[in-house]
N, C-alpha and C positions, 0 to 999 in steps of 0.2 A: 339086330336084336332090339326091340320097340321094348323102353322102359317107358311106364306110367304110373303117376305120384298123384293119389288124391288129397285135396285139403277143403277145408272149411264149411266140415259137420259140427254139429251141436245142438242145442236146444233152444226151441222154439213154443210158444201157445198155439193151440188151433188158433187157422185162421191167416200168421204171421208166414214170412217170405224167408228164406236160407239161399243160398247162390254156393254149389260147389266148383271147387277150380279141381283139374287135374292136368299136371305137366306130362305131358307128351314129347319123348325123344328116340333117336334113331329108326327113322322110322324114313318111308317113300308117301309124298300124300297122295300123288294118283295109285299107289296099290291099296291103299286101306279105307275100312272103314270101322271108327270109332260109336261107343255107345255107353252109356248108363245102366247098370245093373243096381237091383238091392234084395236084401236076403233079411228075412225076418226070423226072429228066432223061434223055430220050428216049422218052417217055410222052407220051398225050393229058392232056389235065386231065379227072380222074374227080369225080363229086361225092359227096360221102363222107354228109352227113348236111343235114338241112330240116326246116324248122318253119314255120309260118306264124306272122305276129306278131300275130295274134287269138287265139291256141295251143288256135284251134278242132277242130283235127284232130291225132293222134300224129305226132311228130314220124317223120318216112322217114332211114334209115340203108342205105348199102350193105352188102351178108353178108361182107365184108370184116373191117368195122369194128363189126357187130352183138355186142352186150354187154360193148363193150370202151371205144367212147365215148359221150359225151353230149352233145349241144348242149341249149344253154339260153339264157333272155332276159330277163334285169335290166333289166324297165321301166322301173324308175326313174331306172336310173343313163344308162340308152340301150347297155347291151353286150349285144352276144352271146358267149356263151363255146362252146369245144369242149374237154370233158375228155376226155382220153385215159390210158391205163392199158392195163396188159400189154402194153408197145409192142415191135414187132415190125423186125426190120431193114426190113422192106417198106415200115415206115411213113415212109420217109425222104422227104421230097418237101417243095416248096414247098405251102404253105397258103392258100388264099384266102378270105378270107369275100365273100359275096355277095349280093344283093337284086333283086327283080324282082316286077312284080306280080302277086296271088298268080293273078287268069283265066289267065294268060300260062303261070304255074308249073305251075299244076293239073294234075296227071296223070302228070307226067312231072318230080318235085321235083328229080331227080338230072341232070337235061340242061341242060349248061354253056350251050346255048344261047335257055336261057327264061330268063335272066338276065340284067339290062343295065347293072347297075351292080357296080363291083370294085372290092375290094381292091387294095393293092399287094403282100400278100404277105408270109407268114412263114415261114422256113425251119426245118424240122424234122429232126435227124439220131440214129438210132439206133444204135446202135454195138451189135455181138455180143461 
């Protein structure tokens, strides 16, 4: 059973950088692949950025969030992180990290529903 723990949302001005961590456990890293989701209030949940945890293939970003963040994966320590930078009022939403195996993933990293394990969520607010 793959548990994941998001932390370190909050509030930010346009413009300003946030760095989300989520711990990552029980989990196989050649079966999976992890991702960032967020949900706006009255929005669908979009998926923002994926990686596979064999970091066999470039990580997939939405053109939203394309050169502005990064997701990444501390083997070691078992997190994945999401930096963000040049943040945007749009980018106000609750944050999910999430995992799923990666056959299931494949093809389609950004669809909330090849995903079956979640976060509880971190909230992110931008301020203009």
């Amino acid at each position: 059973q793959v548990q994941l723990q998001e932390s370190g949302g909050g509030s930010v001005q346009s413009g300003g950088s946030l760095r989300l961590d989520c711990s990552v456990s029980g989990y196989t890293y050649s079966s999976y692949s992890v991702a960032w989701f967020r949900q706006a209030p009255g929005k669908e949940r979009e998926g923002v950025a994926s990686m596979r945890m064999d970091s066999l293939l470039s990580p997939t970003y939405a053109d939203s969030v394309k050169d502005r963040f990064t997701i990444s994966l501390d083997k070691t320590n078992n997190i994945l992180y999401l930096e963000m930078h040049s943040l945007k009022s749009e980018d106000t939403a609750m944050y999910y990290c999430a995992a799923g195996w990666k056959w299931l993933v494949a093809g389609r990293p950004l669809d909330r529903e090849k995903y079956n394990y979640w976060g509880q969520g971190t909230q992110v607010t931008v301020s203009s």
